[in-house]
N, C-alpha and C positions, 0 to 999 in steps of 0.2 A: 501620391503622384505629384500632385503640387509642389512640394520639396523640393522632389527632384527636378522636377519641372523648371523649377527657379533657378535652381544651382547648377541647372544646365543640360541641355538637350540628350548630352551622351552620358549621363548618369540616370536617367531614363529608359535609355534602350537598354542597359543590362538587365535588369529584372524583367523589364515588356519584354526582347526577346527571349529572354531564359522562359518565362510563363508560357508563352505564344510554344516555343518547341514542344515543351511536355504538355502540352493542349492537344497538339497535334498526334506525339505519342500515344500520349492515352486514349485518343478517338481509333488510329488506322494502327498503330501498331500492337505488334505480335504481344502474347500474353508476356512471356516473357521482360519484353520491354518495359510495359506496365509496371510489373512488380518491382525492377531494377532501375531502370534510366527514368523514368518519369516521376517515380517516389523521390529521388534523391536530385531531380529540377524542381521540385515543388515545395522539397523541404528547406532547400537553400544549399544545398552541401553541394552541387555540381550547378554549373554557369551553362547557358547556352548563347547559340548567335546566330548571324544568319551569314552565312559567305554566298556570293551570289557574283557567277561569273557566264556569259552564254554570248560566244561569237557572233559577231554584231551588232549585237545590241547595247553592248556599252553599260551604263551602269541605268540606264531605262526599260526599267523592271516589265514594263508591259508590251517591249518590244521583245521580251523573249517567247519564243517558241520551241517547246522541247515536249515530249511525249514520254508518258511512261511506259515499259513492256515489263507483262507478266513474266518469272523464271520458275524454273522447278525447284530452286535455292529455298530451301528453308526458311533462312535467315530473312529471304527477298532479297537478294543485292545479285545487282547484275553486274557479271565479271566481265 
């Protein structure tokens, strides 16, 4: 991390966010997921990030407020 650290802030966030997403996958999400999307963030062969957008709050992450709802969607995504 140092390396990157030096070489510059945003060579940094690619792997920290990529690691940080398949942390998350492999704790909350579906089996499924596990096996495919968070094997192949932790292998190096898929990138992750973080996009982060919430009406009036601007790019201040802790002025956001937003709530999850349970669906009957398998997948979980709410349409």
């Amino acid at each position: 991390q140092e390396l990157f650290r030096g070489a510059g802030l945003a060579f940094i966030m690619y792997p920290g966010l990529t690691a940080a997403v398949g942390r998350v996958i492999h704790k909350f999400g579906l089996e499924r997921w596990r096996n495919t999307v968070a094997q192949k963030l932790f292998s190096g062969e898929w990138g992750g990030t973080m996009c982060l957008t919430e009406p009036g709050a601007g790019s201040s992450v802790g002025d956001a407020r937003t709530k999850a709802i349970p669906t009957d969607d398998p997948d979980g995504f709410m349409i």
